[in-house]
Wavefront OBJ file of the C-alpha trace (Angstrom):
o trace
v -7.273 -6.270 0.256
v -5.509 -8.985 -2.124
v -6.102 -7.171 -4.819
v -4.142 -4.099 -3.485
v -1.610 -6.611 -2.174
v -0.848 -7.920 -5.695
v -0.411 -5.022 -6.971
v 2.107 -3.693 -4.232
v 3.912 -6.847 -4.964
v 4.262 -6.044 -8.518
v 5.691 -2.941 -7.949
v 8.046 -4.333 -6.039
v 8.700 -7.509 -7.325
v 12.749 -5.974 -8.320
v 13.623 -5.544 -4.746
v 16.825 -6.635 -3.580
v 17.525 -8.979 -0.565
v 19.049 -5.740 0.903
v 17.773 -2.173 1.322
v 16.728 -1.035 -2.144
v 15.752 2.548 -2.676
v 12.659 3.435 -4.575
v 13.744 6.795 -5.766
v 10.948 8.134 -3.423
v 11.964 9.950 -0.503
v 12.237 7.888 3.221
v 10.431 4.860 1.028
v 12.169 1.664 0.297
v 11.550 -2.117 -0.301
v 13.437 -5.351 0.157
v 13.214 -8.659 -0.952
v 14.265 -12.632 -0.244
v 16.375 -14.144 2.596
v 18.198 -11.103 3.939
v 21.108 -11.617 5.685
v 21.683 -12.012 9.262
v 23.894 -9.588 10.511
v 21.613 -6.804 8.395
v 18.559 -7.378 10.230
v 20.787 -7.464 13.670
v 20.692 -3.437 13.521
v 19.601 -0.147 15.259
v 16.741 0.765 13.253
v 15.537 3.998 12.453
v 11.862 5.227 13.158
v 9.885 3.746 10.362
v 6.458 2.458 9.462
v 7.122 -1.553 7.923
v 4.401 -3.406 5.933
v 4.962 -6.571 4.724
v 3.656 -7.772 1.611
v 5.067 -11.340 1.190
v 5.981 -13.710 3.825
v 6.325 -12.881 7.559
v 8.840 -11.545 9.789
v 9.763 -11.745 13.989
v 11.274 -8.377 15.397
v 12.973 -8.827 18.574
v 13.859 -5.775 20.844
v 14.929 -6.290 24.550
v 12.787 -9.461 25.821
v 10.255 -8.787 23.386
v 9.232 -10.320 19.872
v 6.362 -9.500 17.818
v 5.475 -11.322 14.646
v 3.743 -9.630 11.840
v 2.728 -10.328 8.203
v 0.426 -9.121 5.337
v -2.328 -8.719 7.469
v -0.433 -6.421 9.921
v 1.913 -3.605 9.843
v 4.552 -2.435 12.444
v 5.670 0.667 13.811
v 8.682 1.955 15.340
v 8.304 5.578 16.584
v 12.270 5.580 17.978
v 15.812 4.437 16.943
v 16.143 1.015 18.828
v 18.272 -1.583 18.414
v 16.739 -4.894 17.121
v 17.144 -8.287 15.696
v 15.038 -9.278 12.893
v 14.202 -12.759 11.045
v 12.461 -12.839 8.158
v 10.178 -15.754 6.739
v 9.057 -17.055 2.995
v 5.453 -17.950 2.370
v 4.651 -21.416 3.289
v 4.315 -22.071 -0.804
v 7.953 -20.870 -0.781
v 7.165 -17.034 -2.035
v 10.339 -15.314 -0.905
v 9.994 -12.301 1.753
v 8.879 -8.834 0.690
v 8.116 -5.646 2.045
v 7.998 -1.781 2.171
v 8.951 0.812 4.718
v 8.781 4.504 5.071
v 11.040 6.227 6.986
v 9.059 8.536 9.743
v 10.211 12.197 9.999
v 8.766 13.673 12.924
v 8.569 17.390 11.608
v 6.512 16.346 8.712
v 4.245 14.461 11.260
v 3.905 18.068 12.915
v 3.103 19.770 10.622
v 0.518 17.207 9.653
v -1.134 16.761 13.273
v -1.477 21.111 12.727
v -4.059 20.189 10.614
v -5.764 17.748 12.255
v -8.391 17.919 15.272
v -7.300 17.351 18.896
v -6.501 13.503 19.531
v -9.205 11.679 22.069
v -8.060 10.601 25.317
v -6.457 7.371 25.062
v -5.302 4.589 27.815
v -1.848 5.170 29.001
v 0.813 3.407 27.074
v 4.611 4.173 26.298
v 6.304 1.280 24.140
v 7.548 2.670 21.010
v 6.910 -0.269 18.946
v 3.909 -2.533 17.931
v 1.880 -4.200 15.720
v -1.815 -3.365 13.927
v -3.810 -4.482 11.994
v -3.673 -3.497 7.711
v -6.428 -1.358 6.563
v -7.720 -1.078 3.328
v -7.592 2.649 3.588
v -3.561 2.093 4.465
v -3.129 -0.013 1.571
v -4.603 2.125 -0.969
v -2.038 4.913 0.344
v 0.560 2.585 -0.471
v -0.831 1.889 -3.787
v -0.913 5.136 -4.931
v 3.086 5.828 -3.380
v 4.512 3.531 -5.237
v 2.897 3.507 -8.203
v 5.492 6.691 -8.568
v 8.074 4.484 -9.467
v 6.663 3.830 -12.834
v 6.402 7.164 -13.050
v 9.479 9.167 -11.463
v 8.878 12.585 -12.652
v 5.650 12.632 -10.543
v 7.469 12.204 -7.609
v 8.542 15.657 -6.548
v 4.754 16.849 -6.912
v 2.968 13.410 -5.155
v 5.053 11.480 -3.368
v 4.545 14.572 -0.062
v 0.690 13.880 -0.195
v 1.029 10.178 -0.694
v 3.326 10.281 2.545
v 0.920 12.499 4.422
v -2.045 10.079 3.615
v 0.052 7.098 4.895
v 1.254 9.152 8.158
v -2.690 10.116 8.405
v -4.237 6.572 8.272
v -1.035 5.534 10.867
v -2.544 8.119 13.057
v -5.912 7.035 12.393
v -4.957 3.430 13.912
v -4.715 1.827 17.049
v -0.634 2.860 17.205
v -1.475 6.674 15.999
v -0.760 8.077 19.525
v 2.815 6.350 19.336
v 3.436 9.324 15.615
v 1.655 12.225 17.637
v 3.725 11.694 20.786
v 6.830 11.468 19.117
v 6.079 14.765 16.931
v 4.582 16.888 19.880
v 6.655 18.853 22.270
v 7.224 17.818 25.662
v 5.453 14.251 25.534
v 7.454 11.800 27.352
v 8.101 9.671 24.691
v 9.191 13.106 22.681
v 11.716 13.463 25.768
v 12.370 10.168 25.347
v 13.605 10.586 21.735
v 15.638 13.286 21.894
v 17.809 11.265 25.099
v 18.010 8.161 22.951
v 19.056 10.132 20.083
v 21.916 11.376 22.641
v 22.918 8.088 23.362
v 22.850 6.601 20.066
v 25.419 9.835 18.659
v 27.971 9.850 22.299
v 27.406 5.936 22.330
v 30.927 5.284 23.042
v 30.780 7.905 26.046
v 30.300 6.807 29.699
v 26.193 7.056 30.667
v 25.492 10.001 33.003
v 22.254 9.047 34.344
v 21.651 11.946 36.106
v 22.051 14.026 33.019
v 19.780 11.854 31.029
v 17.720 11.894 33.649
v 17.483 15.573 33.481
v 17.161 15.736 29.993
v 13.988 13.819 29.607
v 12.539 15.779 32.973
v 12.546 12.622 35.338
v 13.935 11.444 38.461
v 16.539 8.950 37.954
v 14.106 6.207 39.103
v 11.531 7.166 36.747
v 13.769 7.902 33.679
v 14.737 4.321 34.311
v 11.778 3.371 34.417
v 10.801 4.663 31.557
v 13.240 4.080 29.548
v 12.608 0.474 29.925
v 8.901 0.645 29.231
v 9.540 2.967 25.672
v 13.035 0.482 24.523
v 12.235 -2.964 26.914
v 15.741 -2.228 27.524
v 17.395 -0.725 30.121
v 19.892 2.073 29.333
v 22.778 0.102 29.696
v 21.638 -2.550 28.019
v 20.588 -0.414 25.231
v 24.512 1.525 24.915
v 25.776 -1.335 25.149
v 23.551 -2.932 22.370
v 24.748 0.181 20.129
v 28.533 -0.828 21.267
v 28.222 -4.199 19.819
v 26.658 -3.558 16.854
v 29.037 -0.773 15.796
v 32.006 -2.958 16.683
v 30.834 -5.439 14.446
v 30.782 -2.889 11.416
v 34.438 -1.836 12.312
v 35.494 -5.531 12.500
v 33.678 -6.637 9.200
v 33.724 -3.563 6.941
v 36.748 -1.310 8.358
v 39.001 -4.258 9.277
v 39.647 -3.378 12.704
v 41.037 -5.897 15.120
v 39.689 -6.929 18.515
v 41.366 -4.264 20.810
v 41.083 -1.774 18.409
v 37.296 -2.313 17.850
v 36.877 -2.780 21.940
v 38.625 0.673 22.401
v 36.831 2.605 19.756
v 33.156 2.252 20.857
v 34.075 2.702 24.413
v 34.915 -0.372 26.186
v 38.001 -0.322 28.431
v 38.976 -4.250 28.508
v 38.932 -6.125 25.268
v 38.400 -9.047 27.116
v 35.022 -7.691 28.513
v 34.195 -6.800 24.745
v 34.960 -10.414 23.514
v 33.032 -11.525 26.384
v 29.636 -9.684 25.689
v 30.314 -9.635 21.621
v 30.359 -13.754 22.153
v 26.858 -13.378 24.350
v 25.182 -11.151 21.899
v 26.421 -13.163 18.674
v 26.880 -15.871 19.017
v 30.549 -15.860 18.022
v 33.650 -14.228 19.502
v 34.468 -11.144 17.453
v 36.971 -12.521 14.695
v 35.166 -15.753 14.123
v 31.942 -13.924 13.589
v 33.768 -11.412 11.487
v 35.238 -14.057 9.499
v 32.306 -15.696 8.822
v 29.994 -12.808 7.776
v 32.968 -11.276 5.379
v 32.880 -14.984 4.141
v 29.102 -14.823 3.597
v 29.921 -11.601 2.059
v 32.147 -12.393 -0.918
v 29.962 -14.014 -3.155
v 27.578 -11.225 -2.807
v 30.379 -8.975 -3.626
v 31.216 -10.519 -6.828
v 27.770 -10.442 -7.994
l 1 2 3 4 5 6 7 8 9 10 11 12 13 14 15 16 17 18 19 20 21 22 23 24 25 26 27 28 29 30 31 32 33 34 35 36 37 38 39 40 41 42 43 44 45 46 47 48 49 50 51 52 53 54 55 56 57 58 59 60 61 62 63 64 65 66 67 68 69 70 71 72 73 74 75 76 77 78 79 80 81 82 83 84 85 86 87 88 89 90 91 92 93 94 95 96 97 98 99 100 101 102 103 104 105 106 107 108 109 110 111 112 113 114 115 116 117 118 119 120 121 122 123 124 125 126 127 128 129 130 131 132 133 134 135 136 137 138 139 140 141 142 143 144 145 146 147 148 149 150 151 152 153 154 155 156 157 158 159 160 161 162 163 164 165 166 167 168 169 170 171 172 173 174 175 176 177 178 179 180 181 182 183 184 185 186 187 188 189 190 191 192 193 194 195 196 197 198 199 200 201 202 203 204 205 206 207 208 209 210 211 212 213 214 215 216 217 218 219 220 221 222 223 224 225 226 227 228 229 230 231 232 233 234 235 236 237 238 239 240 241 242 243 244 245 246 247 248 249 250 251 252 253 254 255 256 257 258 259 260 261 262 263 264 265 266 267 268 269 270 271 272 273 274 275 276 277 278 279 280 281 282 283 284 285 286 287 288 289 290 291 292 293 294 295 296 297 298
């Protein structure tokens, strides 16, 4: 599997310590230290394989630690903290991700046999073990980028082979749930996604509740198994980190910031932005638009 590895980090080897598009549809690569308040984020459904270095991905209580020799999956939008790590011979941080789409996961799982019964689970995110057969796929994906008129034509079955050896693996149920009708974790989805677009909006539990087909004790329930958050804690999660952008790249001030994402008392706001960064809001604004500049000028 080094070999494949060196030659995914060759073809990435131009990343950028943010984001950096490929040119290949849902499939992009980053590279270096990345900065904090970027890997504080709600992050979309997405399939992450390191190449370079390691990474911890926090959500809720939880943490799980992954590197070259693992991959992670997130089958829902959660919000997360992230910290990345260099090699211990001072290789910076790289990776890949591709963005999950649950209708092309559909229509792949059409052609595929029945799953086997599996034991019960419902977190939406977790860590396996790289495959050989996983690696190749990625080979072959972004290998495109030397080759960008190919992309229209390959890049679908490149992305269907990936999404195929992810449901292959020990976290395959986590892609068929998510793209099947009805599953929890499909009802599941479709409240978060709720959440995460009326985020500023007072929680109607009931409502939820009803929406994903639960009691209000089970929704709960869970809720908190699929996010290892509670619902609450996961709006208000949303709330903070949304506040931030206004304060940093909008140039909102505190009440104005507080108001906009929902919160009724500024002071409350301060309160819980202070517990969740570290900083009361303007401080931490300052200091990240500070961090900021010189980036900005390059």
């Amino acid at each position: 599997m080094e070999e494949q590895l060196n030659e995914l980090r060759s073809l990435t080897a131009h990343a950028r310590n943010q984001r950096t598009e490929t040119g290949i549809p849902r499939v992009a690569m980053v590279q270096g230290e990345i900065p904090q308040h970027q890997l504080a984020a709600v992050y979309d459904p997405m399939v992450n394989l390191i190449l370079q270095g390691g990474k911890s991905m926090t959500v809720g209580g939880q943490t799980l630690h992954y590197d070259p020799a693992t991959y992670f999956v997130m089958s829902i939008g959660l919000p997360a903290a992230g910290v990345v790590h260099d090699t211990d011979s001072g290789e910076p941080y790289l990776a890949v991700s591709l963005t999950l789409d649950a209708s092309l996961i559909s229509h792949l799982l059409s052609d595929l046999p029945s799953a086997a019964g599996r034991v019960e689970q419902e977190t939406a995110f977790s860590v396996a073990a790289v495959t050989p057969e996983l690696l190749d796929a990625w080979v072959r994906m972004l290998r495109l980028m030397q080759h960008p008129t190919d992309i229209p034509a390959l890049a679908p079955a490149y992305e269907r082979e990936i999404l195929y050896r992810v449901l292959q693996g020990p976290m395959g149920w986590m892609l068929r749930d998510i793209a099947t009708p009805n599953t929890a974790l499909e009802r599941m989805s479709r409240v978060i996604q709720r959440i995460r677009q009326d985020y500023a909006l007072p929680l109607r539990m009931e409502e939820l509740a009803e929406g994903a087909a639960m009691s209000v004790s089970a929704f709960h329930r869970h809720f908190k198994a699929v996010t290892a958050l509670s619902p609450l804690q996961y709006q208000k999660q949303i709330r903070l980190l949304q506040a931030r952008t206004l304060l940093i790249a909008a140039g909102y001030n505190v009440t104005s910031a507080a108001h906009e994402v929902g919160y009724e008392s500024p002071t409350q706001f301060s309160r819980e932005y202070a517990r969740a960064f570290g900083r009361p809001p303007m401080r931490d604004a300052a200091r990240l638009i500070a961090d900021l500049k010189p980036e900005l000028r390059g």
